[in-house]
PAKE-598121 format. One line per field, with one value per residue (C-alpha): chain; x, y, z. Coordinates in Angstrom, 2 decimals, decimal comma. Layout:
% residues N
unit = A_...
u = X_...
v = Y_...
w = Z_...
//
This chain:
% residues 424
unit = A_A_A_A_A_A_A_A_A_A_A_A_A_A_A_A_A_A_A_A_A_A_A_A_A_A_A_A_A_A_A_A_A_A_A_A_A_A_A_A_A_A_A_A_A_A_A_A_A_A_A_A_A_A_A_A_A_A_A_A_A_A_A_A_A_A_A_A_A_A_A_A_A_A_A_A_A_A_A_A_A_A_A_A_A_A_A_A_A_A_A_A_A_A_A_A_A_A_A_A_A_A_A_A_A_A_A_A_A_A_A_A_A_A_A_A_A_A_A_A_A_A_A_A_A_A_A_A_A_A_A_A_A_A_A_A_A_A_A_A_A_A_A_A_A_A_A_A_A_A_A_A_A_A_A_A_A_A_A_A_A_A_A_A_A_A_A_A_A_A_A_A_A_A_A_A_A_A_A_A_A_A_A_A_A_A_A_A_A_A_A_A_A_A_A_A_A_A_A_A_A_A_A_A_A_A_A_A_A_A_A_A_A_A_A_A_A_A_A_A_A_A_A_A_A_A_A_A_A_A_A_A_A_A_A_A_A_A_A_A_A_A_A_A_A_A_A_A_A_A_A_A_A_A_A_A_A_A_A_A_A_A_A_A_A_A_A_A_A_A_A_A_A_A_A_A_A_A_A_A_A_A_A_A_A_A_A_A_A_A_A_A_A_A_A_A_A_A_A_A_A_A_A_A_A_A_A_A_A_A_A_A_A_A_A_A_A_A_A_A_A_A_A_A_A_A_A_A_A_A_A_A_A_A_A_A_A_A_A_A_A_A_A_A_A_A_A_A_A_A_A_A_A_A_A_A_A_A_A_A_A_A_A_A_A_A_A_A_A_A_A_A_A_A_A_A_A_A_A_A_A_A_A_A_A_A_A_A_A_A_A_A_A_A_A_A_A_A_A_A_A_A_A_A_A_A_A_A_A_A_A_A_A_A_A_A_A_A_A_A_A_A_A_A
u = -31,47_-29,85_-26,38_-23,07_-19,87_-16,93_-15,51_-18,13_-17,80_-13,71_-14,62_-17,05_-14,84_-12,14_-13,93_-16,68_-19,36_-21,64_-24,15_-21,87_-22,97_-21,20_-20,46_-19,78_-16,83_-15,25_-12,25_-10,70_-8,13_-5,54_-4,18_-1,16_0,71_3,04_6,22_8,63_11,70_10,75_7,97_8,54_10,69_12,39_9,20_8,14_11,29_11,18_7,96_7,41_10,40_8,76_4,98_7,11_9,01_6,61_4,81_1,59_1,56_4,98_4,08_2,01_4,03_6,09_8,48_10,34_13,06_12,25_12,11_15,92_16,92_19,89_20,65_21,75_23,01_24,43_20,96_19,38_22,41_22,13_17,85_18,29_20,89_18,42_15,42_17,37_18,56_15,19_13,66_16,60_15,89_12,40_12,58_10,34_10,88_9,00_11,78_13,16_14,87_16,74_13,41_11,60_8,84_6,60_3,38_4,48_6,65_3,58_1,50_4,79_5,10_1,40_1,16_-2,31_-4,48_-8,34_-10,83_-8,30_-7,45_-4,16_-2,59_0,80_2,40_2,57_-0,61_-0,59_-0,95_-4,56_-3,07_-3,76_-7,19_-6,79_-6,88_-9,73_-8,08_-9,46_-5,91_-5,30_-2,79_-2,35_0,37_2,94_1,19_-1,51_0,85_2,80_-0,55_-0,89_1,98_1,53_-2,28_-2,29_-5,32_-6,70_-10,58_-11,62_-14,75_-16,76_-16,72_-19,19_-18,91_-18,93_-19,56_-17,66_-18,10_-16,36_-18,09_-16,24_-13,02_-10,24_-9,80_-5,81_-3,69_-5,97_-4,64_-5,99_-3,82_-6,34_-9,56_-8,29_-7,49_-10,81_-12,60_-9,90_-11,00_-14,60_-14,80_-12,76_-10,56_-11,81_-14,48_-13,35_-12,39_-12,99_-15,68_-14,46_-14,09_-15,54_-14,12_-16,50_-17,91_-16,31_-13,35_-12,24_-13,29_-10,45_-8,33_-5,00_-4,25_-1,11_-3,18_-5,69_-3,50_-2,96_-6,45_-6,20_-3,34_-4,71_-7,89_-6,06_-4,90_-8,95_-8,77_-10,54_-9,89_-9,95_-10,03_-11,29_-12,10_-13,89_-11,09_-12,09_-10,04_-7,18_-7,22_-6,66_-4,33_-2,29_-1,73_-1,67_1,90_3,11_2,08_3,21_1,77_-1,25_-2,21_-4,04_-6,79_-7,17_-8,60_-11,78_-12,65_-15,49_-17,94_-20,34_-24,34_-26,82_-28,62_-24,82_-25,70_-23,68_-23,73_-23,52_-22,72_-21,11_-20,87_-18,18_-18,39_-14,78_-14,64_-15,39_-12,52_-8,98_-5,84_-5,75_-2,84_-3,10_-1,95_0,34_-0,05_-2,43_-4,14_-7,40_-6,36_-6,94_-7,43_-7,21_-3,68_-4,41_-5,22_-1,69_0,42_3,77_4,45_8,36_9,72_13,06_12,09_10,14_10,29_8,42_7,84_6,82_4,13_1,32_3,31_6,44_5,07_5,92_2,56_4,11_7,40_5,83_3,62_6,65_8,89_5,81_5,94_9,97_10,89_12,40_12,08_15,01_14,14_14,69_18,07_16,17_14,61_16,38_14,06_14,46_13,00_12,42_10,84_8,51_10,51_13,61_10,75_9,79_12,96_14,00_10,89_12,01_15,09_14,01_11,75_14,49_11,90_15,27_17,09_14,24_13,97_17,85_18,33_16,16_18,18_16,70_18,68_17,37_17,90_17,68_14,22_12,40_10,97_13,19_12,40_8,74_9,18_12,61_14,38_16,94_17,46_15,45_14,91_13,96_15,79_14,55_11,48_12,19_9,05_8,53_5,52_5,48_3,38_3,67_0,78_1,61_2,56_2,55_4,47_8,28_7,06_9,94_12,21_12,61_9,58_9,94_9,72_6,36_5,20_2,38_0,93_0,05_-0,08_3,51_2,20_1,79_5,12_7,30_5,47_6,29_10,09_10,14_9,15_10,68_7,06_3,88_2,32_-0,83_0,18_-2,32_0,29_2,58_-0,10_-1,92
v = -13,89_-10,74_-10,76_-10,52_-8,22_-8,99_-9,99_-12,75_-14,20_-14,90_-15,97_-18,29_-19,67_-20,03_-21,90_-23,82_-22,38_-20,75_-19,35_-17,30_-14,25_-11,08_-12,36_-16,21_-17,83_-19,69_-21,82_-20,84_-21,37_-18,15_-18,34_-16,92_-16,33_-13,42_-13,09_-10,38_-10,30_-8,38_-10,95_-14,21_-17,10_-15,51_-15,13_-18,78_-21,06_-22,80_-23,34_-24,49_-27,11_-28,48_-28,75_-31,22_-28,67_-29,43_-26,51_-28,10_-25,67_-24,45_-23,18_-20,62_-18,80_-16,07_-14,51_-10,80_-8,73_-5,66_-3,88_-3,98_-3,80_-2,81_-3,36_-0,48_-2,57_-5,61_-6,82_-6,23_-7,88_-11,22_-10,58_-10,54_-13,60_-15,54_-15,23_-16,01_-19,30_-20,04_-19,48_-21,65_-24,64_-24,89_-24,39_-21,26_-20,28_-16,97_-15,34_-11,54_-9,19_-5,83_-6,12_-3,46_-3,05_-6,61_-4,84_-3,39_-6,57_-8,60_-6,84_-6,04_-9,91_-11,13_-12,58_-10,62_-11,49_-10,71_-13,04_-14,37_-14,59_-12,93_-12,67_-11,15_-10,74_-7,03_-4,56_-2,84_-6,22_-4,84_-3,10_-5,96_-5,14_-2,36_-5,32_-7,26_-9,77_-10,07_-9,03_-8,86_-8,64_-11,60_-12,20_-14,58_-17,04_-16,93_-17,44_-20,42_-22,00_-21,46_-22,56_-26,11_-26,46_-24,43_-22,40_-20,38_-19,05_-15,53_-13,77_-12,73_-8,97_-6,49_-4,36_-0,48_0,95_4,41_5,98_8,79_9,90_13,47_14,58_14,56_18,68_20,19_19,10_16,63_12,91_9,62_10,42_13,58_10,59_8,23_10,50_12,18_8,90_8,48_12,02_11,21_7,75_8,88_6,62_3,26_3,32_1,05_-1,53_-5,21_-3,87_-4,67_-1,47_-1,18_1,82_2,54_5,93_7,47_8,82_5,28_4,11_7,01_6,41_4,56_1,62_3,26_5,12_2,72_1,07_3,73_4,14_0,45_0,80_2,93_1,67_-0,34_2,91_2,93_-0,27_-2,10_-5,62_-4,95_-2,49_-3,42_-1,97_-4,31_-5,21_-3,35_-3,35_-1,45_-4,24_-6,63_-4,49_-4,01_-8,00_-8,90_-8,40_-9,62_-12,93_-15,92_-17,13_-19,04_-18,17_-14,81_-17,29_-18,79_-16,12_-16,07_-12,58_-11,51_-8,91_-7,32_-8,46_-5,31_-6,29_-6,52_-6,42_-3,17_-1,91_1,72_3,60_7,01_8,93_11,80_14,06_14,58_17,81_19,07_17,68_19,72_19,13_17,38_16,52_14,24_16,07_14,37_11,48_10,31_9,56_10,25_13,78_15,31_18,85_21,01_21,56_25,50_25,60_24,76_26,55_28,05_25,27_24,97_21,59_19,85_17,49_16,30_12,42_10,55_7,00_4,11_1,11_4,26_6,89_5,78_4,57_6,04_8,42_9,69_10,49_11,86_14,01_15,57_15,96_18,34_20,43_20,26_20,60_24,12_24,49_23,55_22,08_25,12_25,07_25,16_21,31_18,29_16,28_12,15_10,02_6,48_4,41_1,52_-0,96_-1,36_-1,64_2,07_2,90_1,64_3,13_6,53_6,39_5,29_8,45_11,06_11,52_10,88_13,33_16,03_15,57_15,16_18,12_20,38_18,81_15,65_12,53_9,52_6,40_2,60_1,19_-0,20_0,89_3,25_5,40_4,55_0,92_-0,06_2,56_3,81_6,47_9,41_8,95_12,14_13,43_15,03_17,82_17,62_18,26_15,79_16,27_12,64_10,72_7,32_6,04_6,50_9,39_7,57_8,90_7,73_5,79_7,41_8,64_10,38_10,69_14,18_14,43_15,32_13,73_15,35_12,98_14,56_13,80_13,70_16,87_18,56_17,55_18,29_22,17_21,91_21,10_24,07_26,36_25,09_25,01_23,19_24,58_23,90_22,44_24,36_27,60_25,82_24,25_27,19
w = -0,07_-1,20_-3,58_-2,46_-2,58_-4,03_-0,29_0,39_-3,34_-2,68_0,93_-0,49_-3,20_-0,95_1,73_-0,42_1,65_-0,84_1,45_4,09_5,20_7,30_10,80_10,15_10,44_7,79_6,66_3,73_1,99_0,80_-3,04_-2,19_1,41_1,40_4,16_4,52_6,40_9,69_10,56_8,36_8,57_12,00_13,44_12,78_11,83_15,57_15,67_11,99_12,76_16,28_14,32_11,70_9,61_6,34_4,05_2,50_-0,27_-1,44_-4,83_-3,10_-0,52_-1,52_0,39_0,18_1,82_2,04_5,62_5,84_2,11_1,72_5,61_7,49_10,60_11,66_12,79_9,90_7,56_9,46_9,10_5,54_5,75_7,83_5,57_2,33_3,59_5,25_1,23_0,11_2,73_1,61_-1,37_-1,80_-5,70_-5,08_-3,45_-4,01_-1,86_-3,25_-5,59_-3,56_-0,94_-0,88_-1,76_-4,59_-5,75_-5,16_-7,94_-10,26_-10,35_-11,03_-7,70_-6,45_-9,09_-9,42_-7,21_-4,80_-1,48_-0,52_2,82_4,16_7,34_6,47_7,23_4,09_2,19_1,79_-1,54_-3,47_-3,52_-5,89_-8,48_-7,27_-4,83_-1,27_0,49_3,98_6,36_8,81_11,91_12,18_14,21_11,55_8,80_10,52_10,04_6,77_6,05_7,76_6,87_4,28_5,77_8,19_9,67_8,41_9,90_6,94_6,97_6,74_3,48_2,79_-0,53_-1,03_-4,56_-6,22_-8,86_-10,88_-12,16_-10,21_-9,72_-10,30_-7,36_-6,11_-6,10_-4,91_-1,51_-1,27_-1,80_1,11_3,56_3,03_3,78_6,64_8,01_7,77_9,26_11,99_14,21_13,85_11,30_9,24_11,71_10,27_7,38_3,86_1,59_-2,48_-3,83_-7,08_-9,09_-12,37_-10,47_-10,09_-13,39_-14,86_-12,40_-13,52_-11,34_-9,90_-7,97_-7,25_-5,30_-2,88_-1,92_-1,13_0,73_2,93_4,14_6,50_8,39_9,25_10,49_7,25_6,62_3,14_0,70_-3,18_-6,30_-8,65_-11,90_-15,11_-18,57_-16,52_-14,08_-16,94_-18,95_-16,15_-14,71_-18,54_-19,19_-15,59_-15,69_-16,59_-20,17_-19,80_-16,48_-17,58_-19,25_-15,70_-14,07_-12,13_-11,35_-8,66_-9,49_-6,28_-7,46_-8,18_-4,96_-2,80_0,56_2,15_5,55_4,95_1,44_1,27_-2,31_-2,90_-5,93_-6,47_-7,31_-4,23_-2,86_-2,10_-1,57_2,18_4,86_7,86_10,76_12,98_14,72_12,99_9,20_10,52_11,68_8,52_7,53_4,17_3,24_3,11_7,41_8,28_5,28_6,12_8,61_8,58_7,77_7,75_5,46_2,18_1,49_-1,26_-0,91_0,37_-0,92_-0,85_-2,78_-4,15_-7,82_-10,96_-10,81_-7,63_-8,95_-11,96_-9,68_-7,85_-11,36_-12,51_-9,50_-9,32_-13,16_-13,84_-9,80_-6,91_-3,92_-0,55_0,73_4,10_3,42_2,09_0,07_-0,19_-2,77_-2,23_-5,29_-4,59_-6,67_-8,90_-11,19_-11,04_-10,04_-13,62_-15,07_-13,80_-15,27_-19,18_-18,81_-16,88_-14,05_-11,52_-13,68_-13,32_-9,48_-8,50_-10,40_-8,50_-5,32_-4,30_-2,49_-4,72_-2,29_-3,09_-3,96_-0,91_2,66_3,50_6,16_6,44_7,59_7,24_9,83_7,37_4,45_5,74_9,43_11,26_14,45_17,53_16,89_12,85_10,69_7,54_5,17_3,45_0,65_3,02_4,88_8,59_10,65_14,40_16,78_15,99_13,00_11,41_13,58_16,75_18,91_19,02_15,25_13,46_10,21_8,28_5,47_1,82_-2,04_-4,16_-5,33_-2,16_-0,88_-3,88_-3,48_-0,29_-0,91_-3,09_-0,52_2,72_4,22_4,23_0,73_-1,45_-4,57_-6,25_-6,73_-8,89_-11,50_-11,49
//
């Protein structure tokens, strides 16, 4: 019998079936259960109450306003209203909202911790593998019975090893990595196959950024997306847990002889700087081909590129620099976390004075439907992880999906631009 990934190890644990293999269906049994306010306690509060209104396991559901924090209507006021008292009634201790976006909370807090099972009722809950926790996104009805039986089946995914093995080349960023995979793969090719990002790129790679090639695999359709935890793993959870618990943990390493379905191997420093056409991630294309395209807007953000090595990114470009009086240029952090972060090291000061809008910490206008929205035929070039049609605005509007680097060079100018020119 050959070894097993990282994927089948946690799906084993969690289910106490040693010998599963891709394909079988299991019952397992999630470490932590994530909600957030769009498609949590609303979504299942009736049902939950007529099924005998009892959570098996408390102590492991978490749940996080985020969508509609701050709220910029009614609807979204009483939302938030709604889910607090819903965390209040039962008692749910793991409960933020103004904190940030969930994903980003999640790993801020120590929640998503190496060789666990994580769900969310969120998509992008697939970050978490970034630190070694199998994380997927699940739906409401999937999550009411969680939260009743405190588990649900998973079909044990196929696995794809992609390594990156090189130095990341000037202007190139883990956004650049994942939407190269997303441009190769194509629409689809990731559907329901776990991801293990690996190589020397990822061993230098700071988990900031980790977690936005993570993020992203989900945009291909993968049910997972994880990078084994190495000393940066550790370093990083360290300080955000509680005290003792760090001794607890039971990380999962892939075997020699891991079983993958296909393997793909990058050397990184053939890669460019990339942008995802609109409407979709997968329609990817070297930033150079569609210089000069105007734009209305530059926004950094959201769980894929609102951390502090994003904002960092954009106050390199932007320091010294002002943002075109043709664009307006919105920056969302991930968290009060990094929003704090930014402040103790004047990376806000740097990019509101070359003209920037800083906004509240949270989803903004990626996900939330508020602070940056686009109107009809505007042009956006964005570090989030979706460019849909009317994902952020109008359905006229056009979002083109790049790097922090790429879109701060691109506020500068007023136009799609290479970051390249301004690092040169």
């Amino acid at each position: 019998m050959s070894g097993k990934t990282i994927s089948e190890k946690i799906l084993a644990r969690q289910s106490g079936n040693s010998n599963l293999s891709p394909g079988d269906i299991v019952w397992a049994q999630p470490n932590v259960a994530m909600m957030d306010d769009p498609l949590g306690p609303k979504m299942i509060e009736h049902e939950l109450r007529r099924l005998g209104n009892q959570i098996k396991f408390p102590e492991r559901i978490v749940v996080i306003s985020d969508h509609c924090a701050p709220p910029s209507t009614i609807l979204q006021a009483d939302l938030l209203t709604l889910t607090r008292n819903w965390a209040k009634e039962y008692q749910i201790t793991r409960f933020h909202e103004y904190e940030g976006i969930c994903h980003q909370v999640m790993v801020e807090k120590g929640y998503v911790r190496p060789g666990e099972l994580t769900v969310g009722t969120d998509s992008h809950t697939v970050m978490g593998g970034a630190l070694g926790s199998f994380s997927t996104g699940i739906g409401s009805t999937e999550m009411l019975g969680v939260l009743i039986t405190g588990e649900m089946w998973f079909k044990v995914p196929e696995t794809i090893q992609i390594k990156f093995d090189g130095t990341l080349p000037d202007g190139v960023m883990a956004k650049d990595l994942i939407l190269r995979v997303l441009g190769d793969f194509g629409n689809g090719g990731l559907t329901y196959r776990a991801i293990e990002f690996s190589g020397s790129t990822i061993d230098e790679m700071e988990v900031d950024q980790r977690l936005c090639l993570s993020n992203m695999t989900v945009e291909g359709g993968a049910k997972a997306g994880l990078i084994q935890p190495d000393l940066k793993t550790f370093d990083y959870i360290k300080t955000k847990m509680e005290p003792g618990n760090f001794e607890s943990l039971e990380p999962a390493y892939p075997d020699v002889d891991a079983n993958y379905c296909e393997s793909k191997r990058y050397q990184t420093e053939e890669i460019r700087p990339l942008i995802a056409l609109p409407h979709n991630p997968e329609n990817v294309a070297p930033i150079e081909e569609v210089e000069k395209v105007e734009l209305d807007q530059a926004y950094i953000g959201s769980c894929a590129g609102g951390r502090l090595s994003d904002l960092v990114a954009a106050a390199l470009i932007l320091k010294g620099r002002k943002v075109s009086s043709s664009i307006r240029m919105i920056v969302c952090p991930a968290s009060r976390t990094v929003y704090q972060q930014a402040l103790k090291q004047r990376i806000l000061d740097i990019l509101y004075e070359s003209g920037a809008i800083i906004t509240a910490a949270g989803c903004g206008a990626c996900g939330g439907g508020h602070s940056g929205v686009l109107g009809a035929n505007e042009r956006c070039i964005s570090s989030t992880n979706r460019n849909f049609k009317g994902r952020m605005g109008d359905p006229s509007s056009m979002v083109y999906l790049a790097s922090p680097l790429s879109v701060a060079a691109s506020a500068v100018t007023g136009k799609i631009t290479d970051p390249r020119i301004f690092l040169d």
